[in-house]
Structures are given as structure tokens and as C-alpha cells.
N, C-alpha and C positions, 0 to 999 in steps of 0.2 A: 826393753830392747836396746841393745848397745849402739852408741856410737859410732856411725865412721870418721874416719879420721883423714881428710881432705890432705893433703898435703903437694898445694903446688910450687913446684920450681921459681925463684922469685925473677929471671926473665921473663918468665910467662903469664907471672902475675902485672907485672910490670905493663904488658902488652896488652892486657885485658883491661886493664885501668884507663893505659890514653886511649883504646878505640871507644870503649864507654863514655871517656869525656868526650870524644868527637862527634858522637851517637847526639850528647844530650846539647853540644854546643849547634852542631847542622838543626837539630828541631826546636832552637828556639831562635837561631837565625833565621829558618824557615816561618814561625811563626812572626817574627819580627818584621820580615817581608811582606808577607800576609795583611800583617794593621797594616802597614804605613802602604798597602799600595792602592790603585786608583781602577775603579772598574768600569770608569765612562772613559770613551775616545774623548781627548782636550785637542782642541783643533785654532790656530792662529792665522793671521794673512791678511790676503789682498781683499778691499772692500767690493770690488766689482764682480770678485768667485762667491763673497758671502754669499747672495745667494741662490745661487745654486747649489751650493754645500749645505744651505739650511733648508734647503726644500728635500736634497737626499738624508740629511740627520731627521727629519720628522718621521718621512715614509720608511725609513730604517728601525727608528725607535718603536713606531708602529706595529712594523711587521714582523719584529723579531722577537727574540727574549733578552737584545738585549737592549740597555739604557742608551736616551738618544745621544749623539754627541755633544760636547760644549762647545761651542763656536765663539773667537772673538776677532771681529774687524778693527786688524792691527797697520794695515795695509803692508804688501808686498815687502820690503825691506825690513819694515818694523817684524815682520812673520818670520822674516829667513835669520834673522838674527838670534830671536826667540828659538827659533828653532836648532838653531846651532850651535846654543849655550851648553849642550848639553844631553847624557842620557841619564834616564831614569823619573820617576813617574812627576815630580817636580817640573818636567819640562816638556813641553808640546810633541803631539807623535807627530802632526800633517799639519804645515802649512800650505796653505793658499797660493798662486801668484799671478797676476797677471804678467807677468814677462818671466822669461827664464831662469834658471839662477844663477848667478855669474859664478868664476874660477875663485874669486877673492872669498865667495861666500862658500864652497866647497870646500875651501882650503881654511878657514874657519871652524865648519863642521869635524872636518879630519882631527885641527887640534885639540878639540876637544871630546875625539873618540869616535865620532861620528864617519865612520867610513864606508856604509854602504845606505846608498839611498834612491828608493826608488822614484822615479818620474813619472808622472802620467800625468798626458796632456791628453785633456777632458773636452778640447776643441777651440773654435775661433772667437773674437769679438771684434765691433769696429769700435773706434775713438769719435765719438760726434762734438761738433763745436753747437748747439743747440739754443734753443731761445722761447720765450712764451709765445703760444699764438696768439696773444692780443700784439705780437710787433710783426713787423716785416719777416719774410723767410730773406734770410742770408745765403747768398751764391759767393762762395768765396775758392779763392786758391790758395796751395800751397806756400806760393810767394808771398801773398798780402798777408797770410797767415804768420810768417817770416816779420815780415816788417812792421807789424801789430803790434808783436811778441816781445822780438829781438830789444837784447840792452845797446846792441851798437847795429847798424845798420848799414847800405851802401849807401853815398851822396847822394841826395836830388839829381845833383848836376849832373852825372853820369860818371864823376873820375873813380876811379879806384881807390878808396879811401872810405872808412870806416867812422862813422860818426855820432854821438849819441843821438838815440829813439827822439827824431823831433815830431812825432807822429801823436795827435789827441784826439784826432775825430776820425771813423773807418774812411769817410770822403778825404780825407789829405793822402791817402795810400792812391784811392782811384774814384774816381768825383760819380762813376756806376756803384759808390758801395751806400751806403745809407749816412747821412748828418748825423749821427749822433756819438759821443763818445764812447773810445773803445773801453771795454769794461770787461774783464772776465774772470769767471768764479773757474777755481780748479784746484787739484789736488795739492797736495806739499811732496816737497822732491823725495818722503818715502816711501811714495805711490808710486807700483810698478805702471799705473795708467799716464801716472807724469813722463815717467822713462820713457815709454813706448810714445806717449804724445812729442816729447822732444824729438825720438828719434826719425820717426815717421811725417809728423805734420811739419816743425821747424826747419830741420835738416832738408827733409824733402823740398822745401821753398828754399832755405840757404842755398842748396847746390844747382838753383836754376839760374844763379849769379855765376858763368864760368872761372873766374878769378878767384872766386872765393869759394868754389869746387877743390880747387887746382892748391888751397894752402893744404888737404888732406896727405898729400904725396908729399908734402917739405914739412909739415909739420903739424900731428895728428894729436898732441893735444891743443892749439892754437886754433884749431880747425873745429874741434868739440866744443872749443868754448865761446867762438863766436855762433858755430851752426845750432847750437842746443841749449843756450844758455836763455833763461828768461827772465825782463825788466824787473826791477823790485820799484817803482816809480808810483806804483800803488793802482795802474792800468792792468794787473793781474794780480789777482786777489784769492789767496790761499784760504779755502774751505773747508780746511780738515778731509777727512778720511772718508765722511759723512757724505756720500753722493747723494740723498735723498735732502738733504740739509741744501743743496745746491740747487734741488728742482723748484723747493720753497720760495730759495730769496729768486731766482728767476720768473715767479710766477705774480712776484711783488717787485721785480723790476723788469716788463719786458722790453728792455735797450738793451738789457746786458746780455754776454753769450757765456753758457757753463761748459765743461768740458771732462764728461766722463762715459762709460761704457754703456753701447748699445741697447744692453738690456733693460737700461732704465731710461733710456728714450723710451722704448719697447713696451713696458711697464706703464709711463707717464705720458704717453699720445695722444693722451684726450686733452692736455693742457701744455703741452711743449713740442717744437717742431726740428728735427732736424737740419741743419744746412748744408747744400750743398758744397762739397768739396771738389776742385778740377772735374767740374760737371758733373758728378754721382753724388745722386742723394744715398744715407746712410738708409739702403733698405736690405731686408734680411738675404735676399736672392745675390744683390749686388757681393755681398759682405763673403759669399760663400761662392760665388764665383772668381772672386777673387779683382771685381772690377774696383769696388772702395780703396781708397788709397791708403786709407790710414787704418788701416786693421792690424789683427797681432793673433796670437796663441795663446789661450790659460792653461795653468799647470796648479798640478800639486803635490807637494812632498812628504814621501814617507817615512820615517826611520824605520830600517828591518830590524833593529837592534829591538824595537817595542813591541815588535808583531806577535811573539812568543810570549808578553806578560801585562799587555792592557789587552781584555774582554772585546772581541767583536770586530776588529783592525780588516780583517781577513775576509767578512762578512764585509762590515762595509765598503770592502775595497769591490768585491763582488757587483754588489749592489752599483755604486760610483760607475762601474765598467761597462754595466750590464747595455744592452739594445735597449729596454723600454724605458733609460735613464737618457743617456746620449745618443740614441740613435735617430736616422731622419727622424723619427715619430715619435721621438721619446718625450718623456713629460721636461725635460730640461730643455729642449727645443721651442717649446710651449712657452716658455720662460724669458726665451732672447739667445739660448745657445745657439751657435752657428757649429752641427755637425761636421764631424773629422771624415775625409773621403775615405772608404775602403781599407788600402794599403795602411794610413795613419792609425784606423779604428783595430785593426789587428795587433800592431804593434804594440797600440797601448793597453789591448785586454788580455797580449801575452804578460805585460810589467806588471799590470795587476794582481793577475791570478795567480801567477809563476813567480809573484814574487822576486823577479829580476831587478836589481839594482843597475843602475845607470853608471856605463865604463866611461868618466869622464864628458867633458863638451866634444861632440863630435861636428 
């Protein structure tokens, strides 16, 4: 049988050559992707969201086909940093937060590629100052809470003037509080639970001094540093990221007072007691009516960039959003969540499911 005799044009040979190398370079970059990528959700953040985020990664891992998520309690700041490092499977899809996430940390994210990211605030929590039932229940306020805390303080005397913490025992604040010295376990400042305790329970006592309200409008970092700033005197006492590490040593010192999210009062009731704040005890009705003082929002963040190539994101986000997760009745409620009202719960199971990225701090 004779031969035929092939004879192409050598542009066309030419052209059949590099799409073939492109052919065989796309499928082994594809496979290349393939190994090196990641098929469980890797999830970072605030210790007070942990868990609630590990009780939806069990019943997710549970009920799906796919693997549960990795959770690590990084706490809030330590989360959104991790999380802003970077895209790509080396790098956390969702952190956690107990407070929002500021512009500085957006603007992080962006440099490094990061420009759309979804928000979903999964509901409320309050801040409790708390103590063992084997001591007294603490009635305290915002003020004494202030002058407990604070590195500088107003005068005894009444003038205007700032002076260092000569405060040791809650009775030197106000002789109705308890003899014994002030002592408090709590977060480190890259707990979003420290944030929102500075902002909320400090500040909120700082500004019940009108003078020292009034340095906010002349001078608003001067103002942050006296209203939010807390002693290093060794009368507050940094206990890592570890809330349950905190219930411990209060349950082996009941003098001292610990300072982290309701849900592990919640949690821990049978051996630790909440105190009250400006007359409201931290209870779940209060926290959601909005009577507590010192309560806040949890969040968590998504990268859309990952949605499309880490397994299951979309599912769990599902799940995360769903009514029998956070709704009045949901098993997250069960837990110490404080449900989002109506209007809030809509918005946030539009971000989820729709996939909506957050347009800036509004």
C-alpha cells in the first residue's frame, strides 16, 4: 500500500506545535494544582466564635460528603491577619471575629489580593466580668469598672487631673464593693473580646467623667488612650486566647474576676456566676434585648476568591446561615448565641447564599 505524503506548510506546523505544548503545559499545571491543593475548609479566629464554628464543622462533617473543617483559635486579630496574608490553599478561607474588621485590616487584605470578602454576622454576645460561686456576686458599674482597669485615673480629690491607678482593693473604688483585691484574668489585646471589652465596658465608665468625655472632640487619640487603655501593674492578668483556661483558674481563685463571652458563662453556670453590670445581670433575654451594656456582634470572614477551589465553602456557608443553626431555636442558641432580629437574619442569609461580598465599612 503506498504512502501518503503529509506535507504541511511550516507556519502551520509551527502553530500546531505551541498549541500542543499548551495542551500538555495546562494539564500538568492542572494536575500540579490538583496535588498541592486542600480539600477540608481551614478555618482561623476569635476564641469566643470557636465554638460555635465547631459545633457547625461537626454537624457539617456529619451530614455531608464533605470533611469537617479545621478550626484554629487564633483569636480575632491574630485570625484577620492570617487571613489577609494571602490567597491560595496555604492560607485560611474564614476567620472568626468577635468585633468587626477594621479599614486597616481590609486594606491589608486588598494588598495582598484580597478584594472581595464576604461578612456574615452569625449574631450577638455579651462581655461578662464573672467570678466562682464559692465568692460573692459582684454588682459593679461601668465607672468602678473604669477605675479598676484604667493606668491613669481621675483624682480622689475631685480636680481634674489624671493620676496613676492607686486603686488595690475593689472597696478603695466604693467601700459597697467587696475587700478583697482587684484581680482580673482576661484576654491579650489580639482578642476581639479585649477590643470590645475596652470599648464598651472602659470607655463606657471613662465617659461618665464629663471632662474626660469632652478630651474626645480635642483630641481623639489622647482620648482612646486614657478611655481604653488597661494597667500592666499586674491587677490584670493576660490569659491567653484560652477562655476555658480562665474558668479554671477562677474556679481555684474565687476573689478574682475573669472576662470573657457569654457563652462560656452559659457553658459554665453550674460553677461560675455572672456580675452584675449598671444593674443588669448578663442574662440571655437581657443580652438580646438589648438591656446589657456591654454586649457586641460576631462575625465571620470569607474569601470568595476560595469559594470556587476549597470542597464544601458554599455548603457550609449554607449550613452556618441556615434557621436550625441561628435561629431563635437553633442549635447555636442552645449553645449561648444571642439571635440576629428579622431584618439582620435576612441580610446575613442574603451574604451567604448569594455569595455577596461586603462594599466597604458602611
Amino acid at each position: 500500500m503506498p504512502q501518503k505524503n503529509f506535507n504541511i506548510p511550516g507556519n502551520k506546523m509551527k502553530k500546531i506545535t505551541t498549541t500542543l505544548i499548551t495542551l500538555i503545559l495546562t494539564i500538568g499545571i492542572s494536575k500540579s494544582v490538583l496535588a498541592e491543593g486542600r480539600d477540608t475548609i481551614k478555618i482561623v479566629g476569635s476564641s469566643t466564635v470557636y465554638p460555635f464554628a465547631t459545633v457547625v464543622a461537626e454537624r457539617f462533617g456529619r451530614s455531608t460528603s464533605f470533611k469537617t473543617p479545621v478550626i484554629e483559635s487564633t483569636g480575632s486579630g491574630g485570625g484577620l491577619k492570617l487571613f489577609c496574608s494571602g490567597i491560595g490553599v496555604q492560607h485560611p478561607d474564614i476567620t472568626n471575629a468577635s468585633r468587626r474588621i477594621k479599614q486597616s485590616e481590609i486594606d491589608n487584605c486588598a494588598s495582598n489580593g484580597i478584594d472581595e470578602i464576604i461578612e456574615i454576622k452569625i449574631g450577638y454576645d455579651g462581655i461578662v466580668m464573672a467570678n466562682s460561686k464559692k465568692g460573692e456576686t459582684f454588682k459593679l458599674t461601668r465607672q468602678q469598672i473604669f477605675l479598676a482597669l484604667a493606668p491613669m485615673v481621675p483624682n480622689p480629690n475631685g480636680t481634674q487631673e489624671l493620676i496613676d491607678n492607686p486603686y488595690v482593693f475593689w472597696s478603695d473604688i466604693d467601700k459597697s464593693l467587696p475587700n478583697s483585691k482587684i484581680e482580673v484574668l482576661g484576654p491579650p489585646p489580639t482578642s476581639g473580646t479585649r477590643d470590645a471589652f475596652a470599648e464598651l465596658a472602659l470607655e463606657g465608665g471613662c465617659k461618665t467623667f464629663a471632662w474626660l468625655k469632652a478630651i474626645k472632640s480635642q483630641d481623639k487619640n489622647k482620648y482612646k488612650a486614657i478611655c481604653r487603655s488597661v494597667r500592666e501593674d499586674g491587677v490584670y492578668i493576660e490569659a491567653g486566647e484560652n477562655d476555658n483556661l480562665i474558668v479554671q483558674k477562677l474556679n481555684a481563685n474565687p476573689k478574682a474576676l475573669g472576662v470573657f463571652g457569654y457563652s462560656f458563662l452559659d457553658q459554665n453556670s453550674d460553677s461560675i456566676q455572672g456580675s452584675m453590670i449598671d444593674g443588669v445581670l448578663p442574662e440571655f433575654e437581657k443580652i438580646a434585648q438589648g438591656d446589657y451594656p456591654v454586649s457586641r456582634p460576631l462575625f465571620f470572614y470569607v474569601k470568595n476568591a476560595h469559594v470556587s477551589f476549597i470542597p464544601g465553602i458554599k455548603e457550609y456557608l449554607r449550613e452556618f446561615s441556615s434557621k436550625r443553626a441561628v435561629g431563635d431555636n437553633g442549635y447555636l442558641t442552645d449553645k449561648g448565641l444571642i439571635p440576629l432580629q428579622n431584618e439582620e437574619y435576612k441580610s446575613m442569609f442574603s451574604a451567604a447564599n448569594n455569595l455577596k461580598p461586603m462594599r466597604g465599612l458602611n
